[in-house]
The first five atom37 places (N, CA, C, CB, O) and aatype in JSON, in Angstrom:
{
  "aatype": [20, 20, 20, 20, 20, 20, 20, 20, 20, 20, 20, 20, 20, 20, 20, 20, 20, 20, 20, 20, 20, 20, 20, 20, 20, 20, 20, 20, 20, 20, 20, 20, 20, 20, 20, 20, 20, 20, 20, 20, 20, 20, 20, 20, 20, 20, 20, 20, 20, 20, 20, 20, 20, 20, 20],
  "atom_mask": [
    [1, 1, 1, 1, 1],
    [1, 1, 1, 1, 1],
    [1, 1, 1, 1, 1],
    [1, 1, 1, 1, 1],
    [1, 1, 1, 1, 1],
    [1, 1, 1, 1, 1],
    [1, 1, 1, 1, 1],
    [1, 1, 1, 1, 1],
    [1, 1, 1, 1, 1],
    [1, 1, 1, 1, 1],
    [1, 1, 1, 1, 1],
    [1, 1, 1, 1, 1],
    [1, 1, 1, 1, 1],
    [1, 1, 1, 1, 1],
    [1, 1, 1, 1, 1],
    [1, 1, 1, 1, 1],
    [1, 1, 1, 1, 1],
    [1, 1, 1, 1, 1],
    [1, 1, 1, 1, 1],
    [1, 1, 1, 1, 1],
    [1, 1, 1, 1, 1],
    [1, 1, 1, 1, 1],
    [1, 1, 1, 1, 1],
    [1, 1, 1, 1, 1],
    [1, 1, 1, 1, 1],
    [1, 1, 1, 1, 1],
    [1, 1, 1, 1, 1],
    [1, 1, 1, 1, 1],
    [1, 1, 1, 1, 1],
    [1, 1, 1, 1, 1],
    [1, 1, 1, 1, 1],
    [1, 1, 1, 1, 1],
    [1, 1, 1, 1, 1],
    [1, 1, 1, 1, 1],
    [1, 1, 1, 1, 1],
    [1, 1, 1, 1, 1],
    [1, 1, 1, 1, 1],
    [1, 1, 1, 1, 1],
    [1, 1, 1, 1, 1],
    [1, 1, 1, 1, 1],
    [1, 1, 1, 1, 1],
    [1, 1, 1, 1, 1],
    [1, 1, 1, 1, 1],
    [1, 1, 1, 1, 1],
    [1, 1, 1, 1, 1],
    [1, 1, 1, 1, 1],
    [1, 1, 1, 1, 1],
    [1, 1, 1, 1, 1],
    [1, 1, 1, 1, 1],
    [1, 1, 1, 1, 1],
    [1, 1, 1, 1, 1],
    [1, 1, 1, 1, 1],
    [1, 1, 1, 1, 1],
    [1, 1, 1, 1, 1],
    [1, 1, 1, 1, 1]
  ],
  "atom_positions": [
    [[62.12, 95.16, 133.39], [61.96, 94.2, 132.3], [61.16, 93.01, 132.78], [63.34, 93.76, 131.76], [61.01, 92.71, 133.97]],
    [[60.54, 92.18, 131.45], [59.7, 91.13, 132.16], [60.74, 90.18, 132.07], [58.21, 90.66, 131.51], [61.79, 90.46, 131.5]],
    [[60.45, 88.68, 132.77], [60.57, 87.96, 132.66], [60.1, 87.08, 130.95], [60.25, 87.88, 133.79], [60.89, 86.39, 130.31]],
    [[59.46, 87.2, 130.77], [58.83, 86.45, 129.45], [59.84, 87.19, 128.3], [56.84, 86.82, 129.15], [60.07, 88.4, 128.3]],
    [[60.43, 86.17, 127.26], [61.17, 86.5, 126.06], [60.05, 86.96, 125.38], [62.01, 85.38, 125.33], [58.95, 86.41, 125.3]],
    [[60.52, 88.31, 124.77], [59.99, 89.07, 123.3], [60.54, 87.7, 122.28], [61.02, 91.04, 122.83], [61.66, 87.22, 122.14]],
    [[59.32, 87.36, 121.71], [59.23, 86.43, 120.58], [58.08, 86.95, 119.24], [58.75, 84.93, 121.32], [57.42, 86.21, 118.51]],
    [[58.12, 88.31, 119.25], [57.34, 88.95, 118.25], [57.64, 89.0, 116.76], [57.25, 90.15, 118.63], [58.84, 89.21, 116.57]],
    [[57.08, 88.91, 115.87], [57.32, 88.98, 114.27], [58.27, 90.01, 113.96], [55.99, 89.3, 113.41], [58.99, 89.77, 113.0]],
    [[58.48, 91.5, 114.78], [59.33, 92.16, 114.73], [60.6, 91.87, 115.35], [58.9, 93.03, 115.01], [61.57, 92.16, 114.64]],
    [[60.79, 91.48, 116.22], [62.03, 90.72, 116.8], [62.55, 90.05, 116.48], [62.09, 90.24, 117.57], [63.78, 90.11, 116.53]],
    [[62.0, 89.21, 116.05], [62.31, 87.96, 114.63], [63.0, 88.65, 113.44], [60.68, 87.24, 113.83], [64.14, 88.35, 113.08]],
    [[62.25, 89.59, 112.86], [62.58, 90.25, 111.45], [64.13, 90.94, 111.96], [61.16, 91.62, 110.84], [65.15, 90.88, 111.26]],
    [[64.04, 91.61, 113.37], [65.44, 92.51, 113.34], [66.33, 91.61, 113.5], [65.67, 93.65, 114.45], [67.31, 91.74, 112.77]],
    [[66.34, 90.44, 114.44], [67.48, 89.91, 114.54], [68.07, 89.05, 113.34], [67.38, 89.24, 115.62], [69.22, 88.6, 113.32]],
    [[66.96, 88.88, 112.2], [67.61, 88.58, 111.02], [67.92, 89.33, 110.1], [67.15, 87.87, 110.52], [68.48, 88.94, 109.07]],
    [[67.45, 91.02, 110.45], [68.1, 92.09, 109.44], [69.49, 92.12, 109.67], [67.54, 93.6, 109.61], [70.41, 92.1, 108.85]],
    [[69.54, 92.16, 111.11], [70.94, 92.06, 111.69], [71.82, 91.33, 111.36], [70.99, 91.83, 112.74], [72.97, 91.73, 111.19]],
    [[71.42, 90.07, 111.22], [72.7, 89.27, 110.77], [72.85, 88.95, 109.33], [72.75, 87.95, 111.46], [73.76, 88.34, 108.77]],
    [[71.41, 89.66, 108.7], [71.86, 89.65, 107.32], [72.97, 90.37, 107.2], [70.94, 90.13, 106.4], [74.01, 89.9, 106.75]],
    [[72.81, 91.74, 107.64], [73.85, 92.84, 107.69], [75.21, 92.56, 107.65], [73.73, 93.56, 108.79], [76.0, 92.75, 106.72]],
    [[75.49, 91.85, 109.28], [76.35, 91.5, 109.56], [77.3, 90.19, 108.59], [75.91, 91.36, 110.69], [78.51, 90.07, 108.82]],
    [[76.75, 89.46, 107.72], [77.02, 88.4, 107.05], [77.65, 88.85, 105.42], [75.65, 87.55, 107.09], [78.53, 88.36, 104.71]],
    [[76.72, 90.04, 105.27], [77.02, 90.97, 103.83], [78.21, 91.48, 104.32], [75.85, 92.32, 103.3], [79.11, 91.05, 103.6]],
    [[78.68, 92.24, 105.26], [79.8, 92.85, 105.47], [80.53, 91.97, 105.64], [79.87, 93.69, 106.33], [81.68, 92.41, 105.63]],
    [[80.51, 90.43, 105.88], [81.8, 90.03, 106.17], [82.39, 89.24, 104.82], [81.77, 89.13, 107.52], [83.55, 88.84, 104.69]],
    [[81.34, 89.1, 103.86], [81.41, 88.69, 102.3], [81.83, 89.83, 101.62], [80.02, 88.21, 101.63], [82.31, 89.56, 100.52]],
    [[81.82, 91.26, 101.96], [82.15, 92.66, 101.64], [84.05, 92.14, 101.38], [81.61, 94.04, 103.24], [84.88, 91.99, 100.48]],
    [[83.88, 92.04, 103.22], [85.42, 92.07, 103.8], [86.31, 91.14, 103.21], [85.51, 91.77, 105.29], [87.53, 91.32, 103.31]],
    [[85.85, 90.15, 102.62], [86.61, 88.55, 102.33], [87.09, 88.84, 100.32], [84.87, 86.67, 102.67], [88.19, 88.56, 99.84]],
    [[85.82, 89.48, 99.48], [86.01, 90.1, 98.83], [87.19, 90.66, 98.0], [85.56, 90.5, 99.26], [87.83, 90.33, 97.0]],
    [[87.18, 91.77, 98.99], [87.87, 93.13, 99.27], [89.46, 92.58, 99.45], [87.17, 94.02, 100.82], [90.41, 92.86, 98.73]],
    [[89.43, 91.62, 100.77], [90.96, 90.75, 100.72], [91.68, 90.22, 99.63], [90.9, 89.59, 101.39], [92.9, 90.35, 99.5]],
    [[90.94, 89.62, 98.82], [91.0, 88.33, 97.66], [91.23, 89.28, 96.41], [89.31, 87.19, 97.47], [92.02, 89.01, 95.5]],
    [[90.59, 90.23, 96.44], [90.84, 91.21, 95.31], [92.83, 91.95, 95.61], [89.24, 92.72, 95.55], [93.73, 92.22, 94.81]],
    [[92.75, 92.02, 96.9], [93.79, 92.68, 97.06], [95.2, 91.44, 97.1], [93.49, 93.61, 98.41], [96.32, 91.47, 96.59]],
    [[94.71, 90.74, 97.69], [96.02, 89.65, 97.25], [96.11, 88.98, 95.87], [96.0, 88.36, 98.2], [97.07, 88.27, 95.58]],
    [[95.42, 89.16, 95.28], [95.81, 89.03, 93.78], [96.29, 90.29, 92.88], [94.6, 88.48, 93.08], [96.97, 90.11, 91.86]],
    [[95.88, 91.67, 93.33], [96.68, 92.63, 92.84], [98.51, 92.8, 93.4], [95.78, 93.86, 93.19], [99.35, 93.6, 92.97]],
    [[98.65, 91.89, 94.32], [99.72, 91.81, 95.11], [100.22, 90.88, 94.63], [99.61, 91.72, 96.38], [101.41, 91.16, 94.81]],
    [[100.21, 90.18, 94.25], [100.42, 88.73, 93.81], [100.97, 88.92, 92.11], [98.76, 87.74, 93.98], [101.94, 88.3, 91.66]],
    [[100.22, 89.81, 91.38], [100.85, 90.34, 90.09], [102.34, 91.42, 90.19], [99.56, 91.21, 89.36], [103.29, 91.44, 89.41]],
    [[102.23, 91.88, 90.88], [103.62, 92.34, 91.73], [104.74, 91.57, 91.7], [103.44, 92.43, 93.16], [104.95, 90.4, 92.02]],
    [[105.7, 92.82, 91.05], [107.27, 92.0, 90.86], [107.96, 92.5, 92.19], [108.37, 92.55, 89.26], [107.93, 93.67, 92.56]],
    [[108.59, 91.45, 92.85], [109.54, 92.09, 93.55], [110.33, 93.33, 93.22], [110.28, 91.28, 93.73], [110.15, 93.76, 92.08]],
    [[111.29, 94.09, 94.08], [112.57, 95.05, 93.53], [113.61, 94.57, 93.36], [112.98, 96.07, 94.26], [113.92, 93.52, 93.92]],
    [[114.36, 95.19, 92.59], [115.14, 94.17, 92.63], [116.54, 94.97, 93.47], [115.34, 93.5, 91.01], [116.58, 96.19, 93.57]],
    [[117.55, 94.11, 94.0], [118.45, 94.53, 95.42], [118.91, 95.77, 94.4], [119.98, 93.18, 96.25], [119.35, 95.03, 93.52]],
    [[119.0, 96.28, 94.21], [119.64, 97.47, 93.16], [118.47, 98.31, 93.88], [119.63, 97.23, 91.04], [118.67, 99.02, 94.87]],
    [[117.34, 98.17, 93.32], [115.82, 99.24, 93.98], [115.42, 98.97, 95.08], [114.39, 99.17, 93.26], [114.38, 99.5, 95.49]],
    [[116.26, 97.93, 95.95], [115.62, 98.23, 97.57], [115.44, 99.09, 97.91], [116.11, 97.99, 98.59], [115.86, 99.98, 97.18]],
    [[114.76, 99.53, 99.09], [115.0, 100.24, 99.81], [115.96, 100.25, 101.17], [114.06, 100.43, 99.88], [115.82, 99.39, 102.04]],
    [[116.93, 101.32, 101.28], [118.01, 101.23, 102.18], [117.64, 100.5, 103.69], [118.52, 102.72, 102.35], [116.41, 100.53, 103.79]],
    [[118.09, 100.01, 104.61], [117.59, 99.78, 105.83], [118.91, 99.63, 106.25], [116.55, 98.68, 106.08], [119.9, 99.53, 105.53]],
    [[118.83, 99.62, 107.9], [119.59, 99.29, 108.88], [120.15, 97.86, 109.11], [118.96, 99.67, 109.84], [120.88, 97.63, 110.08]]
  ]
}
């Protein structure tokens, strides 16, 4: 490898495809959470009659 940094128009472009990528998936992930704690959140408890048994 050289010494001298790759500072090319393509290097440039990937490392910002990349973190586009990476930035969409984590707006995917945050999403995906927020959707699910509000379907959770409409959720009635059981009530001690419909627990489930435990130790």
């Amino acid at each position: 490898m050289s010494d001298e940094p790759d500072n090319s128009l393509a290097t440039r472009a990937a490392i910002a495809a990349g973190a586009a990528a990476i930035g969409s998936a984590a707006i995917a992930a945050a999403l995906l959470f927020v959707k699910r704690r509000r379907n959770r959140a409409n959720e009635k408890p059981p009530h001690p009659e419909q627990a489930p048994e435990t130790d």
